[in-house]
C-alpha positions in Angstrom: 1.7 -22.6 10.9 2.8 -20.1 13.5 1.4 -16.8 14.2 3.4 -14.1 13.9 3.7 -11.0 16.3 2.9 -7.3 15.1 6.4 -6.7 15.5 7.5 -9.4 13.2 5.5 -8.5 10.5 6.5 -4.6 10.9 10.5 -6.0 10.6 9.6 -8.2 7.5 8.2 -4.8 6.1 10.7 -2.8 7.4 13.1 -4.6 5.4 11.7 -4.4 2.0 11.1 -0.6 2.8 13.7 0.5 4.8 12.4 3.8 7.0 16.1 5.4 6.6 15.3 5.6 2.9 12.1 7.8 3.6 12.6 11.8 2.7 13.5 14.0 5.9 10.3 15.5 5.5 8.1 12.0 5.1 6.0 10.7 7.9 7.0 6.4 7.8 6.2 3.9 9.7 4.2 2.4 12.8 1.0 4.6 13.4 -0.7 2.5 15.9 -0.8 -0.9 16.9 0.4 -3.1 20.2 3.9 -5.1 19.4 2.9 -8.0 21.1 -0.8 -8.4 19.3 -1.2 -11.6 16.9 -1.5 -10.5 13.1 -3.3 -13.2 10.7 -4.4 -10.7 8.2 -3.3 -7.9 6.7 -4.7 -5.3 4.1 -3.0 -3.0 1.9 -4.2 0.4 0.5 -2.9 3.9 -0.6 -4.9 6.0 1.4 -5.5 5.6 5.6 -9.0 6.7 5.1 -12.3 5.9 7.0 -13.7 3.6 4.5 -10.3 1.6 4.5 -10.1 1.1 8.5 -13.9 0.1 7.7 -12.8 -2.6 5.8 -10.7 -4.1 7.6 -13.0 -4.5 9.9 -15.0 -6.3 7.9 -11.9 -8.6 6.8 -10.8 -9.4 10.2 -7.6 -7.8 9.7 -5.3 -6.5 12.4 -3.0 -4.8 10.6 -3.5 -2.1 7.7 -0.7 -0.9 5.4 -0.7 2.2 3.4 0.9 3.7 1.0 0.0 7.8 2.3 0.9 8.7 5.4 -1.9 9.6 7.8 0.0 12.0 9.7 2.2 13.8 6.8 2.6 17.2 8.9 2.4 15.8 13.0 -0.3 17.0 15.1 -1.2 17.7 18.4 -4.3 15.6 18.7 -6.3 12.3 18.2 -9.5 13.7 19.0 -12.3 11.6 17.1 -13.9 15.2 16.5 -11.7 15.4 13.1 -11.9 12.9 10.7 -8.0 11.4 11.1 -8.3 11.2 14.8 -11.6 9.0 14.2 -9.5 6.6 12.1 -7.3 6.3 14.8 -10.0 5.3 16.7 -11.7 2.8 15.3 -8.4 1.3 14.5 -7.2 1.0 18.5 -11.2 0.2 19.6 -10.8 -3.0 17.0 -7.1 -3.9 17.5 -5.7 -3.2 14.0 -2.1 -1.5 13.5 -1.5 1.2 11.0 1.7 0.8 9.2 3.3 3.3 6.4 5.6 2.9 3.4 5.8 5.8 1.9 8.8 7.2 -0.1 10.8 4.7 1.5 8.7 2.2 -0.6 8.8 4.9 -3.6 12.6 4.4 -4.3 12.7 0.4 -3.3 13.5 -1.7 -5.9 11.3 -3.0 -6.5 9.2 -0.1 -5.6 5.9 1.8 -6.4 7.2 2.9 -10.3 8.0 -0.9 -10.8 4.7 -1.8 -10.0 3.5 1.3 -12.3 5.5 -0.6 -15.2 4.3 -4.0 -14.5 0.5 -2.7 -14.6 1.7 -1.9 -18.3 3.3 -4.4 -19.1 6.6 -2.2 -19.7 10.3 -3.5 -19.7 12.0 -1.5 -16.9 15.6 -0.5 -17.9 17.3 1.5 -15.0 16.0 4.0 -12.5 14.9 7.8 -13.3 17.2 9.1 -10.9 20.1 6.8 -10.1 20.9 8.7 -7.1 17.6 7.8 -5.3 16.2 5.7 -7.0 13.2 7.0 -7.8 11.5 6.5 -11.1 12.2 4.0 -13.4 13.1 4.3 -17.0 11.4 1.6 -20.0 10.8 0.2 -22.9 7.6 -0.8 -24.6 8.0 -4.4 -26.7 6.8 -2.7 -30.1 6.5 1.2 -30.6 3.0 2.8 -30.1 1.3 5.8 -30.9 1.4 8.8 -27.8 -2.7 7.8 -27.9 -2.4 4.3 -28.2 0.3 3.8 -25.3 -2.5 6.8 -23.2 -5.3 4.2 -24.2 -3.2 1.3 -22.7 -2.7 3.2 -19.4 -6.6 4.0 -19.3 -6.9 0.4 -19.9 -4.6 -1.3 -17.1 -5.0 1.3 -14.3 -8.1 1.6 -12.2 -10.5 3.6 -13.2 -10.7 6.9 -12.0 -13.0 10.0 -12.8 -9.9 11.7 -14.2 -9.1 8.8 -16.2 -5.6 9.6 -18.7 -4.9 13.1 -19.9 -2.2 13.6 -22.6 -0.1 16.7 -24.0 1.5 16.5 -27.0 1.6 15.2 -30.2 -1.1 12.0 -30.3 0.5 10.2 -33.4 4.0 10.7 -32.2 5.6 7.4 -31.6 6.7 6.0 -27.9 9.5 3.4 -27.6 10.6 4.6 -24.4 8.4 6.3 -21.1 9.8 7.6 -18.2 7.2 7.0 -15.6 6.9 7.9 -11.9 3.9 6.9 -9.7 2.8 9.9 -7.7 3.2 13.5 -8.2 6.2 13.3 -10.5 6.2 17.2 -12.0 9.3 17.8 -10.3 11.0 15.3 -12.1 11.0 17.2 -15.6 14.6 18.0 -16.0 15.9 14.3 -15.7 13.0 13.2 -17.8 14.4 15.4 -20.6 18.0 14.3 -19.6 17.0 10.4 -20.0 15.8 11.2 -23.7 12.4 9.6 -23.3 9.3 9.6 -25.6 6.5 10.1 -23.3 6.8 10.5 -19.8 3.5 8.6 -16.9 3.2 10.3 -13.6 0.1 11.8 -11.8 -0.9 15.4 -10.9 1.0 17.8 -13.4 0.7 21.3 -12.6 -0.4 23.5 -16.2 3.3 25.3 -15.5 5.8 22.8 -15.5 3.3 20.9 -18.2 3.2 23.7 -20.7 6.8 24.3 -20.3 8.1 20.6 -20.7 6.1 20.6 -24.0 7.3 23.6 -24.6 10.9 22.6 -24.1 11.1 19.0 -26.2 8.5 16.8 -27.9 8.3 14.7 -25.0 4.4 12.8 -24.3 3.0 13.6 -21.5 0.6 11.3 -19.8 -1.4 12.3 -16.7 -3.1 9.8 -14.9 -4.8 10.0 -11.3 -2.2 9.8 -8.4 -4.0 7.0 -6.8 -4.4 4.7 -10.1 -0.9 5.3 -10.2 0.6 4.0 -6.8 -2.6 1.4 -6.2 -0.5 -1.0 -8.3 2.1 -1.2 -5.8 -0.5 -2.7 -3.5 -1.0 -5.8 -5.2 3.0 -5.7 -5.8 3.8 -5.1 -1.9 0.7 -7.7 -0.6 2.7 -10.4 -2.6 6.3 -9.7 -1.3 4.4 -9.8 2.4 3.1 -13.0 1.4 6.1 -14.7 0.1 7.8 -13.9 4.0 4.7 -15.3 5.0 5.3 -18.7 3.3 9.2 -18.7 4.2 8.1 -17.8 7.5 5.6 -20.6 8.2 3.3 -17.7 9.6 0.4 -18.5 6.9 -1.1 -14.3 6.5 -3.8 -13.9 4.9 -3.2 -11.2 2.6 -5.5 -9.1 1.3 -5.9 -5.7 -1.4 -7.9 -3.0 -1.3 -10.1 -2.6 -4.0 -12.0 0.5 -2.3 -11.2 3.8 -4.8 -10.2 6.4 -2.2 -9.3 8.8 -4.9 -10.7 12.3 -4.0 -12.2 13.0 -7.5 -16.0 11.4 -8.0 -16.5 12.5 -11.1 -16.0 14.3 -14.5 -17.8 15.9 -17.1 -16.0 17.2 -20.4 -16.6 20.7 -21.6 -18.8 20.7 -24.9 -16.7 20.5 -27.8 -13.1 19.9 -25.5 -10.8 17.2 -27.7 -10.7 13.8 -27.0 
């Protein structure tokens, strides 16, 4: 087995999520890390957060890849005064890379939604939007109850605090869901276009919510936005791996089972509907 180079891997990745395919306004790619430096593990999360860089500490890694970016916006400083300069830090003191695939790995195919589906066990039919491919459209293998199909997402995602929120009619049948990993409220028109059932995305804003229910008897189902991209980890860690094997390079590939979703916990009002 050989060892590969940090800028190996980073061209392996690069391939599966080209950076070109990032939005303008994304923030993809490299973070940190030394070209020349020897990776022989690597861990994948969502979030570049403190308790991830921890971990791969702990693992041995050298290289982290995330899903977020840790920089989204630039910035003028590393300073270990603010929390994202002190994960820059502790990733250059222990010689780990930071990598990002972002919306470059949102539209891949297959990409983040794919994973979404494959959590589910959903038959993937086409993409949401053709034009980018973002989104992916399915099928489910028998139809299912808007509640049933929200109790198999509560089910096969990781928990969360938010766990599944639905809008619409619970006994209405699904055959087909749109779903989206991510915020995915923007996406409303060509949901309605595609003639779905239900459509599974994270973070829907009351607005654009009430209105789609409003507008059609489309499902909604509202999971957290980190159950809903973690999937891809596990999808992503075993693409790496198979280049691994091909390569001779023998990674050891690891997933992040750390929940770095913001939200800690959640209490129903008295008498709210389950």
């Amino acid at each position: 087995m050989s060892v590969p180079r940090l800028s190996e891997v980073i061209a392996a990745l690069d391939a599966l999520w080209p950076p070109e395919r990032a939005e303008q306004w994304d923030a993809v790619g490299t973070v940190c890390g030394d070209p020349d430096s020897e990776v022989t593990r690597v861990l994948f999360a969502v979030d570049p957060v403190q308790q991830i860089a921890d971990e791969a500490i702990g693992l041995g890694a050298q290289l982290i890849v995330t899903h977020h970016p840790l920089y989204l916006r630039g910035t003028t400083t590393v300073a270990a005064s603010h929390f994202k300069g002190r994960v820059v830090h502790t990733l250059i003191k222990h010689d780990i890379a930071l990598h990002v695939a972002h919306t470059n790995a949102d539209t891949a195919d297959p990409g983040v939604s794919d994973a979404l589906a494959g959590a589910l066990d959903l038959r993937v039919t086409g993409p949401l939007v053709p034009e980018s491919g973002l989104g992916r459209i399915c099928e489910l293998d028998h139809p299912e109850t808007l509640a049933e199909f929200a109790e198999r997402a509560a089910k096969r995602l990781p928990a969360t605090a938010q766990g599944i929120r639905i809008a619409g009619d619970p006994d209405a049948l699904v055959r087909t869901v749109a779903v989206s990993g991510g915020s995915g409220d923007s996406l409303f028109d060509v949901v309605r276009a595609a003639g779905v059932d239900a459509f599974l995305t994270a973070d829907l804003r009351h607005h654009p919510a009430s209105e789609a229910t409003q507008h059609s008897p489309l499902g909604l189902v509202d999971a957290a936005h980190w159950a809903t991209e973690w999937p891809w980890c596990e999808q992503a860690a075993a693409q790496l791996d198979a280049i691994s094997d091909r390569h001779g390079w023998g990674l050891r590939v690891h997933v992040s089972h750390t929940v770095t979703d913001p939200w800690s916990a959640h209490h129903s009002s008295p008498g709210a509907p389950n």
